[in-house]
C-alpha positions in Angstrom: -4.4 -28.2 -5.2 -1.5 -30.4 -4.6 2.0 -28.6 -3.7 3.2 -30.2 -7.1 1.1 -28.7 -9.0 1.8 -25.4 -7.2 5.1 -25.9 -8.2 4.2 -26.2 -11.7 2.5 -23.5 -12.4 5.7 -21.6 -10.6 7.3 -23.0 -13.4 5.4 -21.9 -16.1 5.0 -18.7 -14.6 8.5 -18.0 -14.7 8.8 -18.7 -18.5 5.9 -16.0 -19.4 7.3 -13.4 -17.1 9.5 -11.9 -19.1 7.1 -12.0 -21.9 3.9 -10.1 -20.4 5.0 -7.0 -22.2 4.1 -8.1 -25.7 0.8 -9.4 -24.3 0.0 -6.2 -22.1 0.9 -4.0 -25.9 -1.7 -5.7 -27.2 -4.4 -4.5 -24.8 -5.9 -1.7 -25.9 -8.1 0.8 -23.6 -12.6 0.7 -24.3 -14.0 3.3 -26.1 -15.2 3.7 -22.3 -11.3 4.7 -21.4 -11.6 8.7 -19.8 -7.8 9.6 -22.3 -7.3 12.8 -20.8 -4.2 13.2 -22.7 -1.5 11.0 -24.2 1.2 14.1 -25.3 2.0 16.1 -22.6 5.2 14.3 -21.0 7.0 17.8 -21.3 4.3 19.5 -18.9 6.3 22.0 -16.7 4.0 22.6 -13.7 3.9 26.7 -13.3 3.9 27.7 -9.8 0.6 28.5 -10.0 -0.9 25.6 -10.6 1.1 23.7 -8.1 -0.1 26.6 -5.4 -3.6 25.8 -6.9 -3.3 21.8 -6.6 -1.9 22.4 -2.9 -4.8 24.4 -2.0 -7.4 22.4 -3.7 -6.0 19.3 -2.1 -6.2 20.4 1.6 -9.8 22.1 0.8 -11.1 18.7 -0.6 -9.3 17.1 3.0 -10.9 19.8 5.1 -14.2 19.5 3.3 -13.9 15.5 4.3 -13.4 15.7 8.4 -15.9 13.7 10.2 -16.7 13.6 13.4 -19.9 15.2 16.1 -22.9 14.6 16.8 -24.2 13.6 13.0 -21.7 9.8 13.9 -23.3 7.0 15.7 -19.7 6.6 17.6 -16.9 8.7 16.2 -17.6 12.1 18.3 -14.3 13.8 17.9 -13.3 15.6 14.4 -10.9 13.6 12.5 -9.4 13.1 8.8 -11.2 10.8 7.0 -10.6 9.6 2.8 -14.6 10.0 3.9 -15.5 7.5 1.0 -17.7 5.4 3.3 -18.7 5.7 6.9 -16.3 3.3 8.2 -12.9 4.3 9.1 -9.7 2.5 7.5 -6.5 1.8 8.6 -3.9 1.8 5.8 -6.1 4.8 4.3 -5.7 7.0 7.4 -2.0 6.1 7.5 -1.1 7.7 4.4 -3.2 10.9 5.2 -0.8 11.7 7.9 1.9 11.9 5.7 0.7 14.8 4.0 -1.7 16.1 6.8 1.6 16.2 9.5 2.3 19.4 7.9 -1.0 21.4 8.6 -1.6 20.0 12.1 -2.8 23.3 13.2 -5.5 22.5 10.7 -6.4 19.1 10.3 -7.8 16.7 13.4 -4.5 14.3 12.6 -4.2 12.8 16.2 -7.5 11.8 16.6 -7.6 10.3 13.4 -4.8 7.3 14.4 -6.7 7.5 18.1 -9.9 5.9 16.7 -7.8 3.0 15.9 -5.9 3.3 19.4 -8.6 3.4 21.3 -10.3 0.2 19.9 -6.9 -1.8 20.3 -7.5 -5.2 22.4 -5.4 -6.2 25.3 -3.0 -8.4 23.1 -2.5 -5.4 20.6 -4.9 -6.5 17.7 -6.0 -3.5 16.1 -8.4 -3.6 13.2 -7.8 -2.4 9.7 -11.8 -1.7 9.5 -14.3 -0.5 12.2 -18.2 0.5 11.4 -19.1 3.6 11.8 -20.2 2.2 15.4 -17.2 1.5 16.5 -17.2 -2.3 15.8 -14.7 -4.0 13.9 -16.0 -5.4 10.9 -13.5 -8.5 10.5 -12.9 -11.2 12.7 -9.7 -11.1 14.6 -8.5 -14.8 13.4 -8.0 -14.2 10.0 -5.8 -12.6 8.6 -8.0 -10.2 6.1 -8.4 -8.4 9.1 -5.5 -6.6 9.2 -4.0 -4.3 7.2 -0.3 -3.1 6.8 0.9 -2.6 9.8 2.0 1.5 9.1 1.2 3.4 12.6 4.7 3.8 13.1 5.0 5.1 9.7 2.7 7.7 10.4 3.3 8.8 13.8 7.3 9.5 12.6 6.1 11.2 9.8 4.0 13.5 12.0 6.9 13.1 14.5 9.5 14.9 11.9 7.6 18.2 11.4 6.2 18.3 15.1 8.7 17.2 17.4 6.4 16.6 19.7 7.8 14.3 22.6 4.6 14.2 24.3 2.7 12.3 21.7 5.7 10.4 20.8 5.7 9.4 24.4 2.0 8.2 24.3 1.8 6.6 21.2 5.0 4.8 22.1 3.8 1.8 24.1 0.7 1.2 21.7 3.1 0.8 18.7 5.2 -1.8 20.7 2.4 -3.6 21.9 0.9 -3.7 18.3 3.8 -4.5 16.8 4.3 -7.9 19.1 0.7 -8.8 18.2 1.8 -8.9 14.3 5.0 -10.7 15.7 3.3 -13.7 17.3 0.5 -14.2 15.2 1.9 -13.7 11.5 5.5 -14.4 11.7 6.5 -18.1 11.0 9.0 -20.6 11.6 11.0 -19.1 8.1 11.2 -15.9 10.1 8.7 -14.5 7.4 4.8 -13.1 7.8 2.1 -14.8 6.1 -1.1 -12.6 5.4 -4.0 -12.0 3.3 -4.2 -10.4 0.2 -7.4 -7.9 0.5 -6.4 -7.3 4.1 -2.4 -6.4 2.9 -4.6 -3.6 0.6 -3.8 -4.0 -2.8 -7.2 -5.4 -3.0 -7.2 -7.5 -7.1 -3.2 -7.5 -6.9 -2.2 -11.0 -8.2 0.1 -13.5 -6.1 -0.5 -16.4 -7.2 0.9 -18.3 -10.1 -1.0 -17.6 -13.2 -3.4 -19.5 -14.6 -3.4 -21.7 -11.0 -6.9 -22.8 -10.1 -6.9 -23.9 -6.8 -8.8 -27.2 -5.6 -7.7 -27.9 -2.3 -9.3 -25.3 -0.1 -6.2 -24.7 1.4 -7.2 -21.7 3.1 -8.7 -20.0 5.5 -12.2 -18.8 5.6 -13.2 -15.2 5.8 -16.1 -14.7 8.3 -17.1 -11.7 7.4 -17.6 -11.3 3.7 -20.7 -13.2 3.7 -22.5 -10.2 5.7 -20.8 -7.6 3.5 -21.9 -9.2 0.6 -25.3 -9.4 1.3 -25.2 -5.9 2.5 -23.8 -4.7 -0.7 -26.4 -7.0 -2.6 -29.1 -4.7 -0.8 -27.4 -1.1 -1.7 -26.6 -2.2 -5.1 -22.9 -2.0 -5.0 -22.5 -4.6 -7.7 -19.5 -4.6 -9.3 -17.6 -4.7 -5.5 -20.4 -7.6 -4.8 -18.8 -9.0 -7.9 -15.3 -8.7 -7.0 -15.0 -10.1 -3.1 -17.5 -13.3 -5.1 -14.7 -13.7 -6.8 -12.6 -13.3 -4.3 -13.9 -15.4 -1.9 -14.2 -18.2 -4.6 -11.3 -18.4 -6.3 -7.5 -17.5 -5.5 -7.1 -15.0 -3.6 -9.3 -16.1 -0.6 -8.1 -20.1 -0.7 -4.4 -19.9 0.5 -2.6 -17.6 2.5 -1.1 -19.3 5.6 1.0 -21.4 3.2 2.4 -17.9 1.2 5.0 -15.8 2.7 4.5 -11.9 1.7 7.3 -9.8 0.7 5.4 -6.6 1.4 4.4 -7.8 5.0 8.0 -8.9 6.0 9.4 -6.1 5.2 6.7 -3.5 6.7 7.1 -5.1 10.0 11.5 -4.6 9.3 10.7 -1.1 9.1 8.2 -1.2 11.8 10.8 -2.8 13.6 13.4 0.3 12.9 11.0 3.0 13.6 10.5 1.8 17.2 14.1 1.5 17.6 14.3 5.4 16.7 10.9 6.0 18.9 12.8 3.9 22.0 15.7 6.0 21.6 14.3 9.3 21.3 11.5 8.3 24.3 14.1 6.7 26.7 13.4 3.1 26.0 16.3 1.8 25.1 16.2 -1.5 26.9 13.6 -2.3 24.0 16.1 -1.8 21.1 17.6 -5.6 21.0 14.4 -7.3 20.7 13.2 -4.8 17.5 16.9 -5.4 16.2 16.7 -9.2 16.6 13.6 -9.4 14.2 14.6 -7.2 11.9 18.5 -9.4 11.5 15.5 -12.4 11.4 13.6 -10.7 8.4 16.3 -9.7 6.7 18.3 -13.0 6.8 15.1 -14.8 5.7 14.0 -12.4 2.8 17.2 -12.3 1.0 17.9 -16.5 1.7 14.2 -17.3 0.4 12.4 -14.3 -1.4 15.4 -13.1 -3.8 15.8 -14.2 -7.6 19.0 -14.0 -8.6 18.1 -14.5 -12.0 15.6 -12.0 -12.0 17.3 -9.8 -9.7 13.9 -9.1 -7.4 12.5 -9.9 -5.0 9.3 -12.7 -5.1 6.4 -14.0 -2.7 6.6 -17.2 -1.5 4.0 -19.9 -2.0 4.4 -23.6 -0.4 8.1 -22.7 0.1 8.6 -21.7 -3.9 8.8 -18.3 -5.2 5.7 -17.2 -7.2 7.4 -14.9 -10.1 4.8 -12.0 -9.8 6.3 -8.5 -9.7 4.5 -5.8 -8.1 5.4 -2.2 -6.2 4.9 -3.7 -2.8 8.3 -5.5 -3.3 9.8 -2.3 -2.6 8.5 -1.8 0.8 12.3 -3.3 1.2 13.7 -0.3 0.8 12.3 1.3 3.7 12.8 -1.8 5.6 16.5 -1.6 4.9 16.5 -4.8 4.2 18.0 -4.4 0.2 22.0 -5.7 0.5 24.3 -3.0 -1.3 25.4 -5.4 -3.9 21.6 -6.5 -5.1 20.2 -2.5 -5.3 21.6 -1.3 -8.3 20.1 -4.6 -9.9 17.1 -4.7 -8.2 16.2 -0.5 -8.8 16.8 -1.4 -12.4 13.1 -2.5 -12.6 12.4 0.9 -11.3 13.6 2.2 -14.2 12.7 0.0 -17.1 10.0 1.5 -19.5 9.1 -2.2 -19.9 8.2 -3.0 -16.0 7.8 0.1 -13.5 8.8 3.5 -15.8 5.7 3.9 -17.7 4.5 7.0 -19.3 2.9 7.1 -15.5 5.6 5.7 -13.6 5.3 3.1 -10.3 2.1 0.9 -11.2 0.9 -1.2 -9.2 1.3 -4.3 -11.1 4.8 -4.4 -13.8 4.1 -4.1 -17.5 6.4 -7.2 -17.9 3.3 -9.4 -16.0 0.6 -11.1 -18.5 -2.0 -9.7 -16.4 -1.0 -5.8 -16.2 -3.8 -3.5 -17.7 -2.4 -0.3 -19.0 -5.3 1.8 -18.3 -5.5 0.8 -14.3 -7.8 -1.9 -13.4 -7.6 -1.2 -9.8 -4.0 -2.8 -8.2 -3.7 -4.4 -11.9 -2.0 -1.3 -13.3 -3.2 1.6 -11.7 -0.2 4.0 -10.1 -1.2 4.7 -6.2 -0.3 7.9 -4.4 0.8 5.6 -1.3 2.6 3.1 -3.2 4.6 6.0 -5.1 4.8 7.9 -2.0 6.8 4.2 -0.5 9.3 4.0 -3.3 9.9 7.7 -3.0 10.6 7.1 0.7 12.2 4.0 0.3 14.7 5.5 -2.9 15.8 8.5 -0.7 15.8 6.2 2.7 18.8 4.6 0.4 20.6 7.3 -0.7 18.9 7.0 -4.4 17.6 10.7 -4.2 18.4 11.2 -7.9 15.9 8.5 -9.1 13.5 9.5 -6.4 13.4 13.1 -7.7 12.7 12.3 -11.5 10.1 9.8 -10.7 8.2 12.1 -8.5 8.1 14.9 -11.2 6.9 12.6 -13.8 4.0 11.6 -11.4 3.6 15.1 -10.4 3.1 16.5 -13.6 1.2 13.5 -15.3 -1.0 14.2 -12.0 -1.2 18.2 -12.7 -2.3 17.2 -16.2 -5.2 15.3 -15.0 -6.2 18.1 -12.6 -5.7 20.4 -15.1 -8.2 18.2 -17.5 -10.7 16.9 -14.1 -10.4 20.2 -11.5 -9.8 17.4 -9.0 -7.6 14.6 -8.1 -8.5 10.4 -8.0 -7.9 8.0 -6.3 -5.4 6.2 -8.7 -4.3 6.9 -12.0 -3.6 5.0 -15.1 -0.2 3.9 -16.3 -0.1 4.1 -19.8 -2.1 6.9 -20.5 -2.3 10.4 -18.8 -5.3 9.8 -16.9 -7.3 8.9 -14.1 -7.7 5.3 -14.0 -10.6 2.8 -14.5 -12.4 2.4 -12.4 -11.4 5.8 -9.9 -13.0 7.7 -7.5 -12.7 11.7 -7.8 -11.9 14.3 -5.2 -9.6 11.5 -3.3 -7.9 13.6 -0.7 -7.7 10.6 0.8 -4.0 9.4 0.3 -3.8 11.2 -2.9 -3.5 14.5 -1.5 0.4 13.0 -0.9 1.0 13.7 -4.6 0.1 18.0 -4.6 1.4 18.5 -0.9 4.0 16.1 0.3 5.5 14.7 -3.0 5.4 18.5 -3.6 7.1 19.9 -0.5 9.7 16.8 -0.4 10.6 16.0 -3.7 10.2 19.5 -6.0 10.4 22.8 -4.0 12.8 21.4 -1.3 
């Protein structure tokens, strides 16, 4: 595909933007589609229930700790989403968030050691390893990495614990890791190129729509040819399907020549968690190299990433922004990277019943793109525990705790609704309906546990 024509479809993209809520309207769910219940906006979670959810959710974690003699590799108990035999990166991230308050309980360090203790010399760590101990992406491509949240976790843990010792340890790992992302995905713009199934939101759309790429202008994954063929032999075939597709068509052609908004600004708040971890561990003579990327980011985001017709921030692609709106976009807040006089216009999507403030707030994907499914889809619609989790973060990380605290009781009790209905909680949920989404796994604690115990704790009972 010629950069023309990439510029084109930009173009057209931007017209049909602002009309992708009269095209998602007239979607309507299979007779397939698990409604749970479409009436119950008014739900006041007794405390009962939220005691019950709590308790449910840590038994179905508990219930999910791997590790002993029954693993190939992985000897030591840790928490595990325990929804395949490898471990995961971004996954195990998010668990701490809610796990860091039962630490007494829960094998939290040594689920974040599995990944320390494979990193390489340069600080490339994985987002995947086999249940060996391999890694099962290759290092020079980007799918192999995911978003780069260690830090994230570790201060998490670090603001219930206060415990120096492990801040102390996992201290020099972060740095090192965090120069790794520096000097292989950050480019002349000052922005990080990446991958889309390795960034996590696996079937999230950033390309221009309806753009059919021709050119092969990216880079090939060396990995997914083995996967495939071992998911052709376990029958997994509607994944088999969906990295086919991906590999063939748009998501798996160009990536060195987009810039990701999501990316950039996880390594800016990568970038200001080891500034609080170099204070707090006596390491201060790191501080003014974290502080000189994060000015770089933040410069380079707001010069090349921000609409100000649209007020929001876009990917790039071949220098041009692509007009897709989805929650990763505000990963900003928490990189601090959001000037005073844009916030107001850009949390505006936040709360427009036509983009973000569905009758299941935060989807993944806004009801104002052509492509958003109001039943879920995957990242095509479907609200995420981490991804609300983010925004709730990011919201109060900016002084917007009002906002933070009705979004999070709309997800709560849209989620207590479902449990209510299910007896369990899922790995996403739909935004249009109250309900799991399609397709969902059940008894997804897992990052979803952050919904019933740390949404919970943070944003309802204080």
């Amino acid at each position: 595909m010629k950069r023309r024509d990439f510029a084109k479809n930009v173009t057209l993209a931007t017209g049909v933007v602002g009309l992708g809520m009269l095209n998602s309207c007239a979607e309507t769910p299979s007779e397939e589609t698990p409604v749970v219940s479409t009436s119950k906006e008014d739900l006041s979670v007794s405390d009962e229930l939220a005691q019950e959810m709590y308790n449910k959710a840590l038994e179905i974690t508990k219930a999910k700790v791997r590790g002993g003699d029954s693993e190939a590799f992985f000897k030591e108990p840790f928490i595990d989403a325990a929804f395949s035999k490898n471990i995961f990166l971004w996954d195990t991230c998010f668990m701490c968030c809610f796990a860091k308050y039962h630490l007494d309980e829960l094998p939290v360090y040594q689920a974040l050691d599995n990944f320390y203790d494979r990193m390489e010399e340069d600080g490339y760590i994985c987002r995947e390893y086999r249940h060996t101990g391999e890694p099962l992406w290759s290092k020079d491509h980007p799918v192999s990495i995911n978003p780069p949240l260690l830090a994230l976790a570790e201060s998490e843990i670090y603001s219930v614990s206060k415990d120096m010792e492990r801040l102390q340890y996992a201290y020099p790992i972060l740095k090192k890791n965090f120069q790794f992302h520096v000097n292989t995905y950050m480019m002349d713009d000052d922005l990080f190129y990446g991958d889309t199934l390795g960034m996590g939101m696996d079937n999230i759309p950033r390309a221009p729509r309806d753009w059919e790429p021709t050119e092969g202008n990216g880079m090939t994954h060396h990995e997914l040819g083995a996967k495939l063929a071992a998911m052709n032999a376990s029958g997994e075939t509607k994944l088999n399907m969906f990295i086919a597709d991906y590999v063939l068509t748009k998501q798996g052609v160009w990536n060195k020549q987009a810039r990701l908004v999501d990316f950039s600004s996880q390594m800016a708040m990568y970038a200001l968690q080891l500034i609080d971890m170099a204070k707090e561990t006596g390491n201060e003579e790191d501080i003014a190299y974290f502080e000189e990327i994060h000015g770089k980011i933040k410069i380079a985001l707001n010069a090349k990433c921000w609409s100000e017709e649209d007020k929001f921030y876009y990917d790039l692609g071949f220098d041009k922004q692509v007009p897709r709106r989805h929650i990763g976009m505000y990963w900003a807040l928490l990189g601090k990277l959001v000037p005073e006089d844009r916030m107001e216009a850009f949390l505006s999507h936040l709360k427009d019943p036509n983009e973000f403030y569905r009758k299941m707030p935060l989807p993944a994907l806004s009801a104002a793109d052509p492509d958003y499914v109001g039943w879920g889809d995957y990242w095509l619609g479907g609200v995420w525990a981490p991804t609300v989790y983010m925004v709730l973060k990011g919201l109060s990380a900016n002084g917007h705790d009002a906002l933070a605290q009705d979004l999070a009781t709309k997800v709560y009790r849209n989620v207590a609704t479902v449990y209510e209905a299910t007896g369990t909680f899922w790995e996403n949920y739909a935004p249009d309906l109250i309900s799991y989404g399609m397709p969902s796994k059940k008894d997804f604690c897992g990052w979803t546990a952050l919904i019933p115990i740390a949404v919970y704790k943070e944003y309802l009972v204080g």
